[in-house]
C-alpha positions in Angstrom: 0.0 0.0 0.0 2.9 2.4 0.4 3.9 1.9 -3.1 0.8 2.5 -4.5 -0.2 5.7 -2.4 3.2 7.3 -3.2 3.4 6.4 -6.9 -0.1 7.5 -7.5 0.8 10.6 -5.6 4.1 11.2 -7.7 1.8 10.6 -11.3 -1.6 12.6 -9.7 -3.6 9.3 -10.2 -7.4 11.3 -9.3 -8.5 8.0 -7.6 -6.1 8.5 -4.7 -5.1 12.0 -5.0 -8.4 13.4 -5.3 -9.8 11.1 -2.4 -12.2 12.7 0.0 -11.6 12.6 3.9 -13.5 10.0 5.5 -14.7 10.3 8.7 -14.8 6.6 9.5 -10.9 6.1 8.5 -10.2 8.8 10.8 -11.4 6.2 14.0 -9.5 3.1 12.8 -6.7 3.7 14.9 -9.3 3.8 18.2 -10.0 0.0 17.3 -9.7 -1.3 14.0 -6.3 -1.4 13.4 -5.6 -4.5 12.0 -7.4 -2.8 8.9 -4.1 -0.5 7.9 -1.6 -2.6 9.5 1.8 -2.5 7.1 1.4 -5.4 5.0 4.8 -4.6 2.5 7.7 -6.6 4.1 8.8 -9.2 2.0 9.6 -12.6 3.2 12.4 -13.5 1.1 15.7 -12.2 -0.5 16.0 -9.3 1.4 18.6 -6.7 1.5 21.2 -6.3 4.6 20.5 -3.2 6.3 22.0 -1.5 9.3 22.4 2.0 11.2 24.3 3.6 8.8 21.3 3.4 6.3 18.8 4.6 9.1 20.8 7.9 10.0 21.1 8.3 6.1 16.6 7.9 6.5 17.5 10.6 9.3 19.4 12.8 7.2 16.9 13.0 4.2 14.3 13.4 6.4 15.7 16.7 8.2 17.0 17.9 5.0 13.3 17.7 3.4 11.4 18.9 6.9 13.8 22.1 6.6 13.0 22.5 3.0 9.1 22.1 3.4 8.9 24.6 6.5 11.2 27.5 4.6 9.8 27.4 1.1 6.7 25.6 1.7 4.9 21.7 1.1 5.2 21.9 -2.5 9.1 22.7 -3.0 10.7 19.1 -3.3 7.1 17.2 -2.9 8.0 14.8 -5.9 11.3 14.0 -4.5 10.2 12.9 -1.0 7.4 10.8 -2.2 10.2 8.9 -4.5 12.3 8.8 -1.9 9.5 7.2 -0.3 9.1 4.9 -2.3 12.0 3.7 -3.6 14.5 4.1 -1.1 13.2 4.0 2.1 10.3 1.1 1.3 13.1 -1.1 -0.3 14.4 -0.3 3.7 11.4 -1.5 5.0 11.8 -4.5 3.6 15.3 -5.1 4.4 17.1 -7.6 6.9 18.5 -5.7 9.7 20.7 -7.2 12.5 18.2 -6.8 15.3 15.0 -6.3 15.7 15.8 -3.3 17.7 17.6 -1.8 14.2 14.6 -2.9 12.6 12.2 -0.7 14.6 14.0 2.0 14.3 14.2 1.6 10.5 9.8 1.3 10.6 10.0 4.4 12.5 12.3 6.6 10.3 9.9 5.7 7.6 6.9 6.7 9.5 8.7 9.7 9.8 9.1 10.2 5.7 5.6 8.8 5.5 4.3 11.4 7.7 6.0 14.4 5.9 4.5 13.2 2.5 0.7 13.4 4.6 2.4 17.0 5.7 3.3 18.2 2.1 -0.4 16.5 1.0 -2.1 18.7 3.5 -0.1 22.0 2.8 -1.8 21.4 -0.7 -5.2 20.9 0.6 -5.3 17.1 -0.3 -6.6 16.5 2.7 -8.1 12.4 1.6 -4.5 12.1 0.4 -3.1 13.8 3.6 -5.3 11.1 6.0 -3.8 7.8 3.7 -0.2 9.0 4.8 -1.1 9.8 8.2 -2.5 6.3 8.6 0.8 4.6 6.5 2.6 6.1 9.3 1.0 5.1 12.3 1.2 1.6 11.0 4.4 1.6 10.7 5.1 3.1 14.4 2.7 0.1 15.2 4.8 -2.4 13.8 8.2 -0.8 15.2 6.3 -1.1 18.3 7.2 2.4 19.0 4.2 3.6 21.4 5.0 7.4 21.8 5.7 7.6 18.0 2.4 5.8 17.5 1.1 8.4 20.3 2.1 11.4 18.2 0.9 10.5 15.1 -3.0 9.7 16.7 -2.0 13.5 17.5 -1.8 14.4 13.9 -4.9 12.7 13.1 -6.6 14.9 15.5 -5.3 17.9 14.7 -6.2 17.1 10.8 -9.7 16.9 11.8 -9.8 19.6 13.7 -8.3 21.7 11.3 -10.6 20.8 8.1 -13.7 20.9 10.3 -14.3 17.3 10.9 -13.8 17.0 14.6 -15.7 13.5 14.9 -13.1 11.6 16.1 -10.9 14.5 17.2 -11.1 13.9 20.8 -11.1 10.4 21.2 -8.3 10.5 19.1 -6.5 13.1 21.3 -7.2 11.3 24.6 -6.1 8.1 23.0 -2.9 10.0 22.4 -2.2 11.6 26.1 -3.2 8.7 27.5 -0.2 6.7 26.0 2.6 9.1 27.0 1.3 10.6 30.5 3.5 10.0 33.0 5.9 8.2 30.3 7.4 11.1 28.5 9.4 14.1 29.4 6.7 17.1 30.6 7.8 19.5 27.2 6.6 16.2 25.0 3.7 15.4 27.3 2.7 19.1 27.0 2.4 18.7 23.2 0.0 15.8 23.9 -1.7 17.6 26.4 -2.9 20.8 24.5 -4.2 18.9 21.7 -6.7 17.8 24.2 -7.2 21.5 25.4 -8.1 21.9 21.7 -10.7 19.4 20.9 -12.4 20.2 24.5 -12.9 23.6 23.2 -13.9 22.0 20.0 -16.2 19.9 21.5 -17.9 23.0 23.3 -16.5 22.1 26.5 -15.2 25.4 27.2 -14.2 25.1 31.2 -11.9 21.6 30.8 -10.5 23.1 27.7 -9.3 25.9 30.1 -8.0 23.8 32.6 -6.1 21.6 30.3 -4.8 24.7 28.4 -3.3 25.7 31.5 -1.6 22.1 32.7 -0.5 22.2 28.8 1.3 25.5 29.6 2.9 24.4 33.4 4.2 21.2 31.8 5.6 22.9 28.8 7.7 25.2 31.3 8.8 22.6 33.0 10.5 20.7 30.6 13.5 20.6 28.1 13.6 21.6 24.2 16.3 18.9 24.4 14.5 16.2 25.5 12.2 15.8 23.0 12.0 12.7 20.8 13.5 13.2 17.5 10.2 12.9 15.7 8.2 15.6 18.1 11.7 17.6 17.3 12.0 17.5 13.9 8.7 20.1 13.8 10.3 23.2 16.1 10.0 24.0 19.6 7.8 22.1 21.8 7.1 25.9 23.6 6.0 27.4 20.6 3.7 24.3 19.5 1.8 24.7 22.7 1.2 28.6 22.2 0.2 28.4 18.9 -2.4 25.3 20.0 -3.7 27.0 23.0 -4.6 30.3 20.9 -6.3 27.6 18.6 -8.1 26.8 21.4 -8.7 30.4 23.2 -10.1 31.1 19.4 -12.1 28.5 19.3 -14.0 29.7 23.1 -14.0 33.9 21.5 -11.1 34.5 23.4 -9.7 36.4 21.4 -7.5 38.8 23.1 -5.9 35.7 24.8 -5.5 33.9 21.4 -3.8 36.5 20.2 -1.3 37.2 23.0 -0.2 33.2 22.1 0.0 33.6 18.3 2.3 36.4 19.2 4.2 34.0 22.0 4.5 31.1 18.9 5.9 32.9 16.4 8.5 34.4 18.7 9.8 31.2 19.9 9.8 29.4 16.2 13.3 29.8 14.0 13.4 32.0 11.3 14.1 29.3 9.1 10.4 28.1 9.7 9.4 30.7 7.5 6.2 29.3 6.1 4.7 28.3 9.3 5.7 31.9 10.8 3.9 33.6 8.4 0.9 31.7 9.1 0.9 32.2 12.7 1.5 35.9 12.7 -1.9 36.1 9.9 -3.4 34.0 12.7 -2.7 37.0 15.0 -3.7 39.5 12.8 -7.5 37.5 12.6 -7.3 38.3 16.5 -6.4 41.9 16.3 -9.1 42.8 13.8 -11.6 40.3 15.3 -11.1 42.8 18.4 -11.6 46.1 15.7 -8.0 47.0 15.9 -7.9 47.7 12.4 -4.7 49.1 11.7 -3.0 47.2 13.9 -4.3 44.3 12.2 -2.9 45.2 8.7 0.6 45.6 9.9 0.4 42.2 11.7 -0.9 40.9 8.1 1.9 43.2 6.4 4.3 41.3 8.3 3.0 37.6 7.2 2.9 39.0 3.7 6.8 39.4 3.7 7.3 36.4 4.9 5.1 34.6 2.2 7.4 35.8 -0.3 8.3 32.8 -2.2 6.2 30.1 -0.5 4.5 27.7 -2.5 1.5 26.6 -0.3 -2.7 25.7 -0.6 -2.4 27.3 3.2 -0.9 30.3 2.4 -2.7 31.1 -0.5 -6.2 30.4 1.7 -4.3 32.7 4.4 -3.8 35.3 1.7 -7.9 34.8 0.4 -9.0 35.2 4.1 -7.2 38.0 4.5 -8.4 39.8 1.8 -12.2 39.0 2.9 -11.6 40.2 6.1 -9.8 43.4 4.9 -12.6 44.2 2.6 -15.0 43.9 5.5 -13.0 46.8 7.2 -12.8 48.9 4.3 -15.9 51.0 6.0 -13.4 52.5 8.0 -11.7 54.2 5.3 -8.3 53.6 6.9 -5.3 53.7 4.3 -3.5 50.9 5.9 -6.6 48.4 5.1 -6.6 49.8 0.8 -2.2 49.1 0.9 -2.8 46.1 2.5 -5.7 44.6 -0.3 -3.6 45.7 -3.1 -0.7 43.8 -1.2 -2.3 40.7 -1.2 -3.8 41.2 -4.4 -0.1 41.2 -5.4 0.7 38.1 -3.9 -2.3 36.4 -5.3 -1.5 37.5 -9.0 2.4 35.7 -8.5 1.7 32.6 -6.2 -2.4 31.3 -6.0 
């Protein structure tokens, strides 16, 4: 199956590429599992394998995570679904000296797996983006990798979440705290924890979503950057995750001042490298400001995420850019300058990247 999802990905087969998000693949990790268990390993004639060719896994992996956060998911999409599929599945299926080497071969390829569901999502393939996302957790499955497994359940929910198809979101979420409380360091376990915080909110229960923002936030503070697992690490700070996810969540209950102050707080603490996701996050902020009617305050926030969009190639970005100029037109009654430079800005944008 990870041959077929990545080569129909590479040549745009509709079938796959086009596929709709389903609800009910969304809750086979709460139960079914057997139903997407990785069924590629060959039994015979298989290739010697070792450490050297999982760092190399590693390497590619960080090399094409840096690339996808500073120019965005579609720079070098083609190349890490090959590499998927070539490479790192002829890994998969190789004969490694323990089974310990062997795990951690399953897990570097969850790893690759998961950034091809990244780079899917980035272009609003979201059908495409779930098949990945379920690839991977397979494969942490079979590596036997619980807190891998743990993180991707996380993805799952935040993919719902984020498309508007919270069905599963929290089960999913709880599922995932549940395997690394108590287990993990508290800046991993804080990652786990505001997820939660977010699908309480989204799930209209405003006062635990509060309260589990807040443990979110004590944990984070309590723990180290550097003693994150490689696979939480590979996506930026584990501080910055939690602020941007908690003003998810204070947007989701109207906070809005609050959510703001944590957009803010994210893309502070996030590398300049991560340029795409920056951007993002600060026209996440400037939804806040104007939500609250700071208007020109607002349009210097979105000023700011415009500059930073300068030469990424994303679906997000280009909504980011559409919402922005809906929004701006809706303050145009005001008559302020700032809101007419920003619209042709954007317009701009739109006319060299959407």
């Amino acid at each position: 199956m990870l041959c077929r999802l990545g080569e129909a990905d590479i040549r745009r087969r509709k079938l796959l590429t086009s596929a709709v998000y389903s609800v009910a693949a969304a809750g086979l990790p709460l139960g079914a599992e057997q139903a997407i268990e990785y069924q590629e390993r060959a039994r015979a004639g298989r290739r010697r394998a070792g450490w050297a060719e999982i760092e190399a896994v590693r390497d590619m992996t960080s090399l094409y995570t840096a690339i996808d956060e500073r120019h965005g998911g579609q720079h070098g999409r083609s190349a890490v679904v090959q590499y998927l599929t070539s490479d790192v599945a002829a890994l998969c299926r190789a004969e490694f000296a323990s089974d310990r080497d062997r795990s951690a071969m399953l897990s570097a390829a969850a790893e690759v797996a998961y950034l091809c569901g990244w780079k899917a999502y980035d272009a609003s393939e979201h059908g495409l983006a779930q098949r990945y996302y379920l690839q991977a957790y397979s494969l942490t499955r079979e590596a036997g990798d619980d807190p891998h497994s743990a993180f991707i359940l996380r993805i799952l929910a935040h993919n719902g979440m984020d498309i508007r198809r919270p069905e599963h979101t929290l089960a999913l979420a709880e599922a995932a705290l549940s395997r690394v409380k108590g287990k993990a360091d508290p800046a991993t376990e804080a990652m786990f924890a505001v997820t939660r915080a977010r699908a309480l909110a989204v799930a209209g229960r405003g006062r635990e979503a509060v309260a589990q923002t807040k443990e979110a936030q004590d944990l984070v503070l309590r723990g180290e950057e550097a003693a994150l697992p490689r696979w939480a690490a590979l996506w930026g700070s584990a501080r910055a995750c939690v602020s941007s996810h908690s003003a998810k969540t204070l947007k989701a209950l109207g906070d809005h001042a609050n959510a703001e102050r944590h957009y803010a707080a994210a893309a502070r603490g996030r590398s300049v490298a991560q340029q795409r996701i920056n951007a993002l996050t600060i026209a996440a902020q400037a939804e806040q400001q104007a939500a609250q009617g700071h208007v020109e305050q607002a349009c210097h926030t979105w000023g700011q995420s415009l500059d930073l969009l300068e030469g990424v190639r994303s679906a997000r970005a280009v909504d980011a850019v559409s919402g922005m100029r809906r929004q701006v037109r809706a303050l145009s009654r005001n008559g302020a300058r700032a809101v007419a430079d920003l619209d042709e800005r954007a317009r701009s944008w739109q006319l060299a990247y959407a």
